[in-house]
ROGU-468770 format. One record per residue (C-alpha): residue number from 0; x, z, y. Coordinates in nm, 2 decimals. Layout:
BEGIN
{NUM, {X, Z, Y}}
...
# end
This chain:
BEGIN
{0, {-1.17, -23.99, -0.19}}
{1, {-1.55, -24.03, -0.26}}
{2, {-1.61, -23.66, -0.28}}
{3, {-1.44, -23.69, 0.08}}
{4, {-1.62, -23.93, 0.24}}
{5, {-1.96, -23.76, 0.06}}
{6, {-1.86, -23.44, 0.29}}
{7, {-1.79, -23.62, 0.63}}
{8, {-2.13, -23.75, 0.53}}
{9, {-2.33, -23.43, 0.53}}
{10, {-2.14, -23.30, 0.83}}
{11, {-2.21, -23.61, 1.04}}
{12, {-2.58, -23.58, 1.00}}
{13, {-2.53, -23.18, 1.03}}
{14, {-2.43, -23.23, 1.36}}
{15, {-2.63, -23.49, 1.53}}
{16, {-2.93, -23.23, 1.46}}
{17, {-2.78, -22.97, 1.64}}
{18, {-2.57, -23.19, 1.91}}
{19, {-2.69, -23.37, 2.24}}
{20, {-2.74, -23.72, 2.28}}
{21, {-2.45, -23.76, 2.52}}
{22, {-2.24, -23.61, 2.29}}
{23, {-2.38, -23.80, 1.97}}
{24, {-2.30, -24.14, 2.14}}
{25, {-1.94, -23.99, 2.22}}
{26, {-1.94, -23.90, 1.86}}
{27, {-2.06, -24.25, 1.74}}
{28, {-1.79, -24.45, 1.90}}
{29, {-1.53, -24.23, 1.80}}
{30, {-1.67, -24.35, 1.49}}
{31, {-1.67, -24.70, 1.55}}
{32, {-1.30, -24.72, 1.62}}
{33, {-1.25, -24.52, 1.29}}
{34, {-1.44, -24.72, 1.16}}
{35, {-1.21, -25.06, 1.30}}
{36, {-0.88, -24.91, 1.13}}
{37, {-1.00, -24.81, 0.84}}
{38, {-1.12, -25.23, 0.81}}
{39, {-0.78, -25.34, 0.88}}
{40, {-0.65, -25.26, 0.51}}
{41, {-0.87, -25.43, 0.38}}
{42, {-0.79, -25.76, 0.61}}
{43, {-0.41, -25.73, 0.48}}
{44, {-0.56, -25.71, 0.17}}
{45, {-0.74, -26.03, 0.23}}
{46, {-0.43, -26.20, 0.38}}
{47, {-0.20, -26.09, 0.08}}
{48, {-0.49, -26.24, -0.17}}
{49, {-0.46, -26.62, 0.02}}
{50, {-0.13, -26.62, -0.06}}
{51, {-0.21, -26.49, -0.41}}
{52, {-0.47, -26.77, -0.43}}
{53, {-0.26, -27.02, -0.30}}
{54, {0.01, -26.99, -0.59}}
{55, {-0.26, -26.96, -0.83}}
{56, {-0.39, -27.28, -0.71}}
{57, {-0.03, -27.46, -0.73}}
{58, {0.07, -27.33, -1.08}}
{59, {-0.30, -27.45, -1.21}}
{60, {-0.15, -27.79, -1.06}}
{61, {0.15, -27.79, -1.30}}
{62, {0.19, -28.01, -1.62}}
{63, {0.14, -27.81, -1.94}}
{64, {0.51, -27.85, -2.03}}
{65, {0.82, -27.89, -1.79}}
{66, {1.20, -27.97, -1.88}}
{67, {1.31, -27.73, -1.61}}
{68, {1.10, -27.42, -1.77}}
{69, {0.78, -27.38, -1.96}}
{70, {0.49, -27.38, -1.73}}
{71, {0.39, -27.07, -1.97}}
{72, {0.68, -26.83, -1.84}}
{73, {0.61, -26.92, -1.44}}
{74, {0.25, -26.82, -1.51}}
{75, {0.31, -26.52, -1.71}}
{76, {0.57, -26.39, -1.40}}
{77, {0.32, -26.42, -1.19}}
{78, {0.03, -26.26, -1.40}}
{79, {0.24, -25.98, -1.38}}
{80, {0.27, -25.97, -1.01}}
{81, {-0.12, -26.08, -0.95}}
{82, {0.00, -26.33, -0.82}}
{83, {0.18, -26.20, -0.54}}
{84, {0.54, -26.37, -0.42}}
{85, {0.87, -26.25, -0.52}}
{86, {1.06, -26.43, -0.21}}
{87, {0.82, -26.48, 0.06}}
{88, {0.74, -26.18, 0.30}}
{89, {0.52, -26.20, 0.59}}
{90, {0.57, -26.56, 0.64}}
{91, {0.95, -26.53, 0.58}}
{92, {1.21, -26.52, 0.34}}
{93, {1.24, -26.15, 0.17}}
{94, {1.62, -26.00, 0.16}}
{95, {1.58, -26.07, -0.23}}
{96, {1.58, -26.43, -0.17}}
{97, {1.94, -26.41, -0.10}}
{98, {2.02, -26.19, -0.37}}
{99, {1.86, -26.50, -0.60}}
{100, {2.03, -26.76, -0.40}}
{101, {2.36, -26.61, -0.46}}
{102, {2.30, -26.55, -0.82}}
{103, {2.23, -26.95, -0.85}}
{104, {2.51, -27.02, -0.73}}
{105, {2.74, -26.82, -0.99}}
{106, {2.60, -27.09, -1.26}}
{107, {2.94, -27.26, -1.21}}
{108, {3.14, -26.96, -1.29}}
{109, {2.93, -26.89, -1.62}}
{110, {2.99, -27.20, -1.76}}
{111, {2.67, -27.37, -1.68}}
{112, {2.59, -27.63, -1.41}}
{113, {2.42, -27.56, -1.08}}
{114, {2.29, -27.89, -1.07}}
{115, {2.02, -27.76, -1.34}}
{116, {1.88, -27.49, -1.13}}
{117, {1.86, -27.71, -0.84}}
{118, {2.10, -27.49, -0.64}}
{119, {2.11, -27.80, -0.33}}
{120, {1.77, -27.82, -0.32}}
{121, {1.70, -27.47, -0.25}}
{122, {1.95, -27.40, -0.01}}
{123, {1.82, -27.76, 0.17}}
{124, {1.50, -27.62, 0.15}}
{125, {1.61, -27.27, 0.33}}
{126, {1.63, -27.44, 0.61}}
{127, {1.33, -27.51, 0.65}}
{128, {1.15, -27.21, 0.60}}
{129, {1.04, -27.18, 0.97}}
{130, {0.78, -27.45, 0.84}}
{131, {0.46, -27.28, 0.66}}
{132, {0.40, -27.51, 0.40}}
{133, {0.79, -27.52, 0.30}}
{134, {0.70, -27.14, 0.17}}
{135, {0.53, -27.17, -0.10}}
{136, {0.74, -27.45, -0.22}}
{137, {1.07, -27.26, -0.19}}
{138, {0.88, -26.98, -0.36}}
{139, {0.83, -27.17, -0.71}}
{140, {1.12, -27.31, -0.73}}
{141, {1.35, -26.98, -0.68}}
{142, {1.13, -26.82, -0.97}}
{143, {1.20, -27.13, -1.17}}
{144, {1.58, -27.16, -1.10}}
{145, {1.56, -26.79, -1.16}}
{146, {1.37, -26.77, -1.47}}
{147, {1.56, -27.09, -1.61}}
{148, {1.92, -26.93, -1.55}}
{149, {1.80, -26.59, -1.66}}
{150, {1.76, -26.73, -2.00}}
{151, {2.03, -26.94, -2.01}}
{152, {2.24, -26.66, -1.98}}
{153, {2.07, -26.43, -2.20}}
{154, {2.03, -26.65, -2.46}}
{155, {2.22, -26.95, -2.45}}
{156, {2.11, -27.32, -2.26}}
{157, {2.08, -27.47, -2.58}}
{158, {1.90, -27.44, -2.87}}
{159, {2.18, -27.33, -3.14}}
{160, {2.00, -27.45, -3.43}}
{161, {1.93, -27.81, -3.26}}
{162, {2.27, -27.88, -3.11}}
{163, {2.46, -27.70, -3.43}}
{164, {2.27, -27.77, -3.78}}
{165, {2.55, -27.51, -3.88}}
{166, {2.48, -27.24, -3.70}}
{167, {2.21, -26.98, -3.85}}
{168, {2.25, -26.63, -3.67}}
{169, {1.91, -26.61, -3.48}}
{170, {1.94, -26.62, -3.13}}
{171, {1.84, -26.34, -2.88}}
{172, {1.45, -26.29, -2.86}}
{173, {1.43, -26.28, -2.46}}
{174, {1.14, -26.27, -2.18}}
{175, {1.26, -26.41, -1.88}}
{176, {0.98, -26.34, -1.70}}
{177, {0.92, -25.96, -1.79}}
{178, {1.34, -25.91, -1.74}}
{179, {1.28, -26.05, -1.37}}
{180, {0.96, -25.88, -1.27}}
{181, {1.11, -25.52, -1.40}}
{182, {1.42, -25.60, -1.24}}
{183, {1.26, -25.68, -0.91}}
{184, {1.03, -25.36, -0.92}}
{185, {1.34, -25.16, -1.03}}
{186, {1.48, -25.21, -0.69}}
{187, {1.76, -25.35, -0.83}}
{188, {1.77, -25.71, -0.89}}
{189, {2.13, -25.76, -0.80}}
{190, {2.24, -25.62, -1.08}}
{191, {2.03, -25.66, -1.33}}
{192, {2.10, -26.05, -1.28}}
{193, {2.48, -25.94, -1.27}}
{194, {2.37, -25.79, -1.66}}
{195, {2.28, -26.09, -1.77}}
{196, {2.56, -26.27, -1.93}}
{197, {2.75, -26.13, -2.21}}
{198, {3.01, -25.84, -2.08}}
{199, {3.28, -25.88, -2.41}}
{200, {3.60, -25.93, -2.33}}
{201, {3.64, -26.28, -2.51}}
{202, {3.35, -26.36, -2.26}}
{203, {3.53, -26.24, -1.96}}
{204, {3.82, -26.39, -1.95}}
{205, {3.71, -26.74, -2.09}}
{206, {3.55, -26.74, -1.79}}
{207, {3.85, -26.63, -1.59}}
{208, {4.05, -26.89, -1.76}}
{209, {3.77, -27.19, -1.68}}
{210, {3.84, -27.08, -1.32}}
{211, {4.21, -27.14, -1.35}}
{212, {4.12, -27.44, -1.51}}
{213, {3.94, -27.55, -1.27}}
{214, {4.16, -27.53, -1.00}}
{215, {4.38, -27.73, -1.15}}
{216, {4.19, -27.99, -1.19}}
{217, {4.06, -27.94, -0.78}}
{218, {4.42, -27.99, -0.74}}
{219, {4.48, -28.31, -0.92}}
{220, {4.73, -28.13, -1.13}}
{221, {4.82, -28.31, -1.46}}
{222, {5.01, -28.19, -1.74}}
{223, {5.30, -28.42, -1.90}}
{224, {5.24, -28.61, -2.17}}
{225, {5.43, -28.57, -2.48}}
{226, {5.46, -28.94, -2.62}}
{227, {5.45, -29.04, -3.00}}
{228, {5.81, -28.89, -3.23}}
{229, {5.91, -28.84, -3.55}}
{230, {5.91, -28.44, -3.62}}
{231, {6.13, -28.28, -3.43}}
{232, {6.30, -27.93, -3.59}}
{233, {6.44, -27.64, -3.41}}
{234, {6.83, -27.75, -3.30}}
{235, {6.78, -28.15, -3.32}}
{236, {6.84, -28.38, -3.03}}
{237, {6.58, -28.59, -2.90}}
{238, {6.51, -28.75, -2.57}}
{239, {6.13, -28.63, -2.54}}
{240, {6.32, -28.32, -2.49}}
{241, {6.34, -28.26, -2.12}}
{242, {5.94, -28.35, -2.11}}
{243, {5.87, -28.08, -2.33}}
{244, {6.05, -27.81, -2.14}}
{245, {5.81, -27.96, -1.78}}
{246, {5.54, -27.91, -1.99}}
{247, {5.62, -27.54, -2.14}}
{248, {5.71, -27.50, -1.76}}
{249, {5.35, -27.60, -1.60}}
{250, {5.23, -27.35, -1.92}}
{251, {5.42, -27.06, -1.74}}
{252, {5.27, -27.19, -1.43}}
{253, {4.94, -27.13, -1.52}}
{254, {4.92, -26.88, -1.76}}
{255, {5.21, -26.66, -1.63}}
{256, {5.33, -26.64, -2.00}}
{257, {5.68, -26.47, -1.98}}
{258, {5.73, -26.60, -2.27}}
{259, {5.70, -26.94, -2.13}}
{260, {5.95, -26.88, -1.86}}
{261, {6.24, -27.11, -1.95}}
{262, {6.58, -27.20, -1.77}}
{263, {6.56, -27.53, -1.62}}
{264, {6.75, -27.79, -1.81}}
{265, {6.76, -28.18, -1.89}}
{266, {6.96, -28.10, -2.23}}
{267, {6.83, -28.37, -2.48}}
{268, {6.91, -28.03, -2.74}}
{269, {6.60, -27.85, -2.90}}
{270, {6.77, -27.51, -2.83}}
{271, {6.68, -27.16, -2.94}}
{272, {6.46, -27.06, -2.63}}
{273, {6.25, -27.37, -2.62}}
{274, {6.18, -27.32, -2.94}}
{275, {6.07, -26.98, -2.91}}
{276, {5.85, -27.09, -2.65}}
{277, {5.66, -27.37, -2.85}}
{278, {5.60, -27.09, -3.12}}
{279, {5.45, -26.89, -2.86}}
{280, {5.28, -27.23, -2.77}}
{281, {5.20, -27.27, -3.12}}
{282, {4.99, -26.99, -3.20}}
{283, {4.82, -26.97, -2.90}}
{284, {4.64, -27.30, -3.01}}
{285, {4.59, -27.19, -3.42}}
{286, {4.89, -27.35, -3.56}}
{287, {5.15, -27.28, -3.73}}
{288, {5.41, -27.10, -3.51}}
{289, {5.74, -27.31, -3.72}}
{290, {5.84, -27.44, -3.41}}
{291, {5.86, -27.77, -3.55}}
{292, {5.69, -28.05, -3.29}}
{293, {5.44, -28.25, -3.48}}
{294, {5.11, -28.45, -3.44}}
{295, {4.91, -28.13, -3.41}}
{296, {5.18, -27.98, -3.18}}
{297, {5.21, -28.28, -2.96}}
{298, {4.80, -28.31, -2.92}}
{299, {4.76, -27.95, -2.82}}
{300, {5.00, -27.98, -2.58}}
{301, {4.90, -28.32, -2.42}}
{302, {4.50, -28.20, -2.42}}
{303, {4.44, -28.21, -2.04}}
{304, {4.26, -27.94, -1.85}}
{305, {3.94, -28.12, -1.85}}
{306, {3.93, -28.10, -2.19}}
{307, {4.01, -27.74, -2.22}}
{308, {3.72, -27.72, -1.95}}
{309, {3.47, -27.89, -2.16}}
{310, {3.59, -27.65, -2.46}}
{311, {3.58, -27.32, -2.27}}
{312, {3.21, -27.40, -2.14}}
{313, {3.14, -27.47, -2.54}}
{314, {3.24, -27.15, -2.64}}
{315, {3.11, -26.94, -2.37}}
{316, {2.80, -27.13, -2.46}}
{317, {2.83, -27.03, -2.84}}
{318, {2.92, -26.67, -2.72}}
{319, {2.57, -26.61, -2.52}}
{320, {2.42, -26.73, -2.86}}
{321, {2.56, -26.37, -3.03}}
{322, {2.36, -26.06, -3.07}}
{323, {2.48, -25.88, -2.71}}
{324, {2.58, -25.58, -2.98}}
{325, {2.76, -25.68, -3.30}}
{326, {2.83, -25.36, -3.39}}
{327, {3.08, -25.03, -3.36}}
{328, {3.26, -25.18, -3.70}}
{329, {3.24, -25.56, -3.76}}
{330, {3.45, -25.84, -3.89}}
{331, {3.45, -26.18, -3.72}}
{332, {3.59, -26.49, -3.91}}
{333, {3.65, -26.72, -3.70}}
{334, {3.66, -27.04, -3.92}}
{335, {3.75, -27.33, -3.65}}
{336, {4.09, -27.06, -3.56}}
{337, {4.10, -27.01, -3.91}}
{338, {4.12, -26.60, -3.80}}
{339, {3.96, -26.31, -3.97}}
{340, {3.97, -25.98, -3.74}}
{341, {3.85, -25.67, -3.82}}
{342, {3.69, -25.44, -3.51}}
{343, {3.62, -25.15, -3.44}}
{344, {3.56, -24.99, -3.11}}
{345, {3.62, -25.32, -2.98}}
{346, {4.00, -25.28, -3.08}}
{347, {4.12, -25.55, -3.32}}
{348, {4.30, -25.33, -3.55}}
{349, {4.34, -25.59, -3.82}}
{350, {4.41, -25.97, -3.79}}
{351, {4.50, -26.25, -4.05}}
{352, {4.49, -26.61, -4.14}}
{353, {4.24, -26.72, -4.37}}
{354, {4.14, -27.08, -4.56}}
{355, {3.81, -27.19, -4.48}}
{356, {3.60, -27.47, -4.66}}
{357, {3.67, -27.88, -4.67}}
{358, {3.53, -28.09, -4.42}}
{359, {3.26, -28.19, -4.66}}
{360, {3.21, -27.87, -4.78}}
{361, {3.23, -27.67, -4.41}}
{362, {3.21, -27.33, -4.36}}
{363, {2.85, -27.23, -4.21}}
{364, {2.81, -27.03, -3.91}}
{365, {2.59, -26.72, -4.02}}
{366, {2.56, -26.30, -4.05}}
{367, {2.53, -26.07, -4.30}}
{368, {2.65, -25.71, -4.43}}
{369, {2.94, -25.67, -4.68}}
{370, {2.75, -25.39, -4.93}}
{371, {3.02, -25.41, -5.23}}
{372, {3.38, -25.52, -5.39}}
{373, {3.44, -25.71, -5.71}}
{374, {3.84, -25.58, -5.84}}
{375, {3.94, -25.80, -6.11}}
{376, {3.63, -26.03, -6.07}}
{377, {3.52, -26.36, -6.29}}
{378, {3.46, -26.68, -6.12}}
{379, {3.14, -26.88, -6.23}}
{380, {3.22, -27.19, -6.13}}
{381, {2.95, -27.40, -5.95}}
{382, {2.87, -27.67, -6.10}}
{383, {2.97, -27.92, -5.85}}
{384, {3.32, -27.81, -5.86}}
{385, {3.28, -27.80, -6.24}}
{386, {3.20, -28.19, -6.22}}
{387, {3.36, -28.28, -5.90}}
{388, {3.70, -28.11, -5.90}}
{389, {3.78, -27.96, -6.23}}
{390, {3.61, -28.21, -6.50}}
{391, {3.85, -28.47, -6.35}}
{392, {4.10, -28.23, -6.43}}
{393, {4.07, -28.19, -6.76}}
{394, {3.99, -28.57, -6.84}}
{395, {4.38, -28.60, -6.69}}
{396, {4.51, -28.25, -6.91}}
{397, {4.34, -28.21, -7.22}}
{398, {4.50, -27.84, -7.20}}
{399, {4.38, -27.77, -6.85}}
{400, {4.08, -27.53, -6.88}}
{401, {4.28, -27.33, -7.15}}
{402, {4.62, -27.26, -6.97}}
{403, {4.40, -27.19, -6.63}}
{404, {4.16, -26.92, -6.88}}
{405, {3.87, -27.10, -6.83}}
{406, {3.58, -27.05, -7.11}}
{407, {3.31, -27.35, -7.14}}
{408, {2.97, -27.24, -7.22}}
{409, {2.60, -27.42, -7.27}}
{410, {2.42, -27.23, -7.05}}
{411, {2.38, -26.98, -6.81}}
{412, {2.24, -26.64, -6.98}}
{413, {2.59, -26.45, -7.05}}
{414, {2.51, -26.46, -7.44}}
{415, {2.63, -26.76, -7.60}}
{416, {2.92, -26.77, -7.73}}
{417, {3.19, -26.98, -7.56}}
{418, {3.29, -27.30, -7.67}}
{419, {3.59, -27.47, -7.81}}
{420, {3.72, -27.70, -7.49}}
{421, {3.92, -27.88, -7.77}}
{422, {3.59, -28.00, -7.92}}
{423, {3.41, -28.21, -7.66}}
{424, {3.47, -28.56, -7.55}}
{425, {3.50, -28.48, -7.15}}
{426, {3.54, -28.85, -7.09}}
{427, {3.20, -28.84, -7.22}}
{428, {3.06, -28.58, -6.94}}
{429, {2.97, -28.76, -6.62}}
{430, {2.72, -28.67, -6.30}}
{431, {2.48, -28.43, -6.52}}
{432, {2.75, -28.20, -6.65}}
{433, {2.59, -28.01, -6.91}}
{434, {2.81, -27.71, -6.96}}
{435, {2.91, -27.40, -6.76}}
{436, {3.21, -27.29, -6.66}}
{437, {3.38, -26.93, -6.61}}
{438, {3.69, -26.85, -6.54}}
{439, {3.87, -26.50, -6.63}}
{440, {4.02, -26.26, -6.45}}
{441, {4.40, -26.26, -6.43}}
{442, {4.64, -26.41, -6.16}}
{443, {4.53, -26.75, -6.21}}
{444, {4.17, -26.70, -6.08}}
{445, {4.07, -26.89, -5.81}}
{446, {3.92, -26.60, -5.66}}
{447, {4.28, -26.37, -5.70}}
{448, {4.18, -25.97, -5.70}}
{449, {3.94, -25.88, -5.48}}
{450, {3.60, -26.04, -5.43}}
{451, {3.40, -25.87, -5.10}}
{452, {3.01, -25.97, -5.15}}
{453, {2.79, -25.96, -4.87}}
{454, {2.41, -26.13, -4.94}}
{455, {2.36, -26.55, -4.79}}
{456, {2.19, -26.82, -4.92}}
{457, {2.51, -27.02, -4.92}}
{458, {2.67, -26.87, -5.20}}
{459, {2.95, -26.80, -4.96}}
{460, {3.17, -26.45, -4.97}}
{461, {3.56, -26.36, -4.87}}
{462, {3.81, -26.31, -5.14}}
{463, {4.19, -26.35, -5.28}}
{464, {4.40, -26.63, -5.35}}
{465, {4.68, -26.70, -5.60}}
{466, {4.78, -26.99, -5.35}}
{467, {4.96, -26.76, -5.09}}
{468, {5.17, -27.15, -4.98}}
{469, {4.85, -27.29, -4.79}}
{470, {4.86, -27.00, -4.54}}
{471, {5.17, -27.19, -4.39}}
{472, {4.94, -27.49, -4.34}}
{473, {4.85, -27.55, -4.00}}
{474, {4.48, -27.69, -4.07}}
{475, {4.40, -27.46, -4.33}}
{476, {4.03, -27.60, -4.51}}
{477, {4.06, -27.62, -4.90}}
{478, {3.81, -27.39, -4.97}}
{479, {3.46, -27.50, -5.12}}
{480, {3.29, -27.33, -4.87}}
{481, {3.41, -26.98, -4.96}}
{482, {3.65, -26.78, -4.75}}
{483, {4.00, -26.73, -4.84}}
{484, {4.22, -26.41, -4.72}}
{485, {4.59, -26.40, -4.64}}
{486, {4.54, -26.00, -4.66}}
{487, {4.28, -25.89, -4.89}}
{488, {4.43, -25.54, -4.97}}
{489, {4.43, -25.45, -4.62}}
{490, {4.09, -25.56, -4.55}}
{491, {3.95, -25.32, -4.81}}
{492, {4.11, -25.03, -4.70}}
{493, {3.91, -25.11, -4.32}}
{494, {3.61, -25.20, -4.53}}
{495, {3.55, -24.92, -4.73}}
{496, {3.69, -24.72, -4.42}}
{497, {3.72, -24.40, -4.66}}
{498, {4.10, -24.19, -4.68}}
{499, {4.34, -24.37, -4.98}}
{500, {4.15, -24.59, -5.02}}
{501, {4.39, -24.89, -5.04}}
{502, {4.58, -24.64, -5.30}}
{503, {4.26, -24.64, -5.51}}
{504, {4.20, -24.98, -5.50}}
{505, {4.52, -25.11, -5.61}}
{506, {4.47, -24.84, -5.96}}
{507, {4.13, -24.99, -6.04}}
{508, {4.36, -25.37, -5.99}}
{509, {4.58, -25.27, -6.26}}
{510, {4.37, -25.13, -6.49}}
{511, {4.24, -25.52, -6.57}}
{512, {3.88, -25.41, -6.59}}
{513, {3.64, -25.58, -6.34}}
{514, {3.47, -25.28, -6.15}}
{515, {3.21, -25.29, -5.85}}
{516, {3.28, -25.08, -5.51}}
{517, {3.03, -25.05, -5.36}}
{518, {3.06, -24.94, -4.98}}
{519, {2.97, -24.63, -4.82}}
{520, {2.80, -24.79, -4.50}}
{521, {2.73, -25.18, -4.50}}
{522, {2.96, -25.36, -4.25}}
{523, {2.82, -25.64, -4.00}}
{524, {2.99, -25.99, -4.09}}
{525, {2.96, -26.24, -3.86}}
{526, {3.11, -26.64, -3.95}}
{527, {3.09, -26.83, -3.65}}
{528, {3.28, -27.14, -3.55}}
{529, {3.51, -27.04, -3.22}}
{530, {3.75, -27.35, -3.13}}
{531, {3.86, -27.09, -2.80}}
{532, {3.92, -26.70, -2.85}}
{533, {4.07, -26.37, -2.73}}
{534, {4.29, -26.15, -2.88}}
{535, {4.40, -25.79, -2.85}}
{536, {4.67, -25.87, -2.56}}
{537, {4.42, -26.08, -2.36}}
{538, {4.62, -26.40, -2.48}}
{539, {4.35, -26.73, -2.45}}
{540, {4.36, -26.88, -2.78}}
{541, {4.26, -27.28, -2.84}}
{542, {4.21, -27.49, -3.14}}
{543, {4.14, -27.82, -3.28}}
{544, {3.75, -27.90, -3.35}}
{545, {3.84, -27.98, -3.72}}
{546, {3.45, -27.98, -3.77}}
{547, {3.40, -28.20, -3.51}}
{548, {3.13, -27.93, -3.42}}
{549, {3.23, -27.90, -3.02}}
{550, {3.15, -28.32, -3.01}}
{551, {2.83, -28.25, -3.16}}
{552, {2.71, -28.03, -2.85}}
{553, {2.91, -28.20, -2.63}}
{554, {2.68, -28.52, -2.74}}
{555, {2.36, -28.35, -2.59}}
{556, {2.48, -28.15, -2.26}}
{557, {2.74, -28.43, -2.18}}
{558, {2.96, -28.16, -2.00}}
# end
């Protein structure tokens, strides 16, 4: 351009030596008016940098901190953008306004609450846009709404750590305010917005499901109540009867549930397709399909939609807290459904019931990667067990650590020589239990025969049972923490993912010897606590909080 101008230059003074005056002043205001529209740039340059000054001016204004979004991200979007506005153009509204407007207002289907983004206000303030100083107003608080529910969705509203002590997998590491600017200079802000919330399945249709939920409640639609009875077994009579059948009938109502689709009747007789239908019932809400109607039965049925509400948004919530990809091959133990499933390609292609830890000994919510097997495997006892569960044991059974093959040693190093159990005074061992105890291999270990190890600071792995009885429990914690599996044969063959390999495991089982396998390719493991779920046929699964972990959040959000 320089090199340009530097050539007109020459030639203008060129010509005026060799041109007539009439001509040169002909010449000069040609010139001028050049001169006029090459200015006028520059003047929408000027009027663009008022407006650039202007928001500059109002976000030096702001607090340090806000509760809506930090100061910090507002300033940063607009650093990008020097300064410039995202939704005012030429002293109007720009088209992508409405494209933010209407991604406000989808808060409510996500889960979340428009409230929070100040969806009235904005749409109050809309109409008065005709007014100047309304512009730069309406301009902050879209990129605030914007950023705010940009992260929200991304990442999660909450802070998992804060409103769950329990849950350690490290949420997303997100920049709302880069996502928005390269979404807005992408020319396609529509649906990069529409990217933002998680696009899994489980996700999905939660969210379809707190939409049905939803209109019933818009309705006024209740369910009926199941009152208080003593347990009621398949082919009994009882007069709570005819209310269970209304209530398996509003179930096929809303869920469209063949299975729920039950001939009318006012028969006071428990009869075979009723209880078919509370099976069905049953193990869509992670108990224990014997059709028999009990206290957990009769609560799952008489939780009203409200509170299915206030669960879905909890675990749509705990969903947006997830890595977006968990992997092509991963296991999910789901310890409020009590469910282990095995993925891959999203597909559940293995399912099964597992035991998870006591309440006072819960199950943590955390990830890791499974890198080897333990066949035939000892269990070292930790040492709160060893004093809290089995010392008292013992004191009762003087014979109990010998008939259940567990050796009693001073210490720790794998050297010493065990020690008679016959020899000590266990009355005499209290809080500071001084020995160590390790159990053999053999069908009474605790840990059965199969071990899968995957590295935690909770001490915490999956393994085999010799009490296959407590899979029939409905609430199923006994554990110490550890996780218990209903199929632990199975669950090798998908972890070690090689051909034979369940063949090959079951050899190395018999030969007694305790062996490592270690795995070909590390699998993802993710414990998380899921009191709603999906499963392969779409079905919406609910259970009880036995942790009382959806109170705890419900405590700070008050949904």
């Amino acid at each position: 351009m320089s090199s340009l101008l530097e050539g007109g230059t020459r030639f203008f003074y060129f010509y005026i030596k060799n041109t007539p005056i009439t001509k040169i002043r002909a010449l000069q205001a040609v010139f001028f008016i050049i001169g006029i529209f090459c200015l006028l740039p520059a003047t929408a340059k000027d009027v663009t940098s008022i407006n650039a000054q202007a928001l500059r001016n109002q976000l030096d204004k702001l607090p340090t901190a806000s509760s809506k979004i930090d100061v910090a991200i507002l300033k940063h979007f607009y650093a990008m953008r020097d300064y410039h506005p995202a939704w005012v153009q030429a002293d109007n509204l720009s088209p992508g306004f409405d494209i933010a407007i209407a991604f406000i207002a989808t808060a409510e289907q996500e889960g979340l609450d428009s409230k929070d983004y100040k969806l009235e206000q904005l749409l109050h303030l809309r109409k008065q846009s005709n007014e100047d100083s309304i512009l730069l107003e309406i301009e902050l608080r879209t990129t605030q709404a914007i950023l705010m529910l940009a992260r929200d969705l991304r990442k999660g509203r909450l802070i998992a750590s804060e409103v769950d002590p329990d849950w350690h997998i490290q949420q997303q590491i997100f920049d709302p305010a880069a996502y928005l600017q390269n979404a807005i200079a992408s020319g396609n802000l529509k649906s990069s917005l529409e990217d933002l919330p998680p696009k899994s399945k489980g996700y999905q249709l939660m969210k379809q499901a707190l939409a049905k939920y939803r209109e019933l409640v818009a309705r006024g639609i209740n369910w009926t109540i199941i009152p208080e009875a003593p347990l009621i077994r398949p082919n009994m009579n009882h007069s709570i009867i005819p209310l269970l059948r209304s209530r398996i009938a509003q179930a096929f109502a809303m869920l469209g549930n063949p299975d729920y689709d039950i001939a009318p009747s006012k028969s006071e007789k428990y009869d075979e397709e009723l209880v078919k239908a509370v099976k069905v019932f049953q193990e869509q809400h992670g108990l224990n399909a014997d059709g028999v109607i009990g206290p957990n039965t009769r609560a799952a049925l008489n939780k009203t939609p409200e509170q299915k509400i206030r669960q879905l948004r909890i675990n749509m919530e705990r969903l947006r807290w997830l890595p977006r990809e968990l992997g092509d091959r991963y296991l999910l133990v789901n310890v409020a459904g009590f469910r282990l499933v095995a993925i891959e390609d999203e597909k559940h292609v293995l399912d099964m019931r597992i035991i998870v830890g006591r309440d006072y000994r819960s199950t943590p919510s955390f990830n890791s990667l499974i890198s080897h097997l333990i066949l035939n495997p000892y269990w070292n006892v930790p040492n709160s067990i060893a004093r809290k569960d089995l010392l008292p044991k013992q004191q009762n059974n003087p014979n109990f650590f010998t008939s259940q093959r567990i050796r009693v040693y001073v210490n720790h190093d794998g050297h010493s020589e065990a020690v008679n159990p016959d020899l000590i005074n266990w009355h005499a061992a209290g809080k500071n239990f001084p020995y160590v105890l390790r159990q053999d291999p053999g069908e009474k270990n605790a840990l059965g025969t199969i071990k899968f190890m995957f590295p935690n600071p909770f001490n915490i792995y999956l393994h085999d049972t010799p009490s296959k009885q407590l899979f029939q429990k409905d609430v199923r914690m006994f554990s110490s923490g550890c996780i218990r599996l209903e199929k632990p044969l199975q669950l090798a063959g998908f972890v070690l993912n090689q051909p034979n390999a369940v063949t090959d495991i079951v050899d190395k089982i018999k030969s007694g010897k305790t062996i490592t396998v270690n795995l070909p390719k590390r699998l993802p493991i993710y414990l998380i606590y899921l009191t709603t779920w999906v499963d392969n046929s779409n079905n919406i699964y609910f259970a009880s909080d036995t942790y009382g972990r959806d109170k705890r959040i419900l405590e700070h959000v008050r949904w």
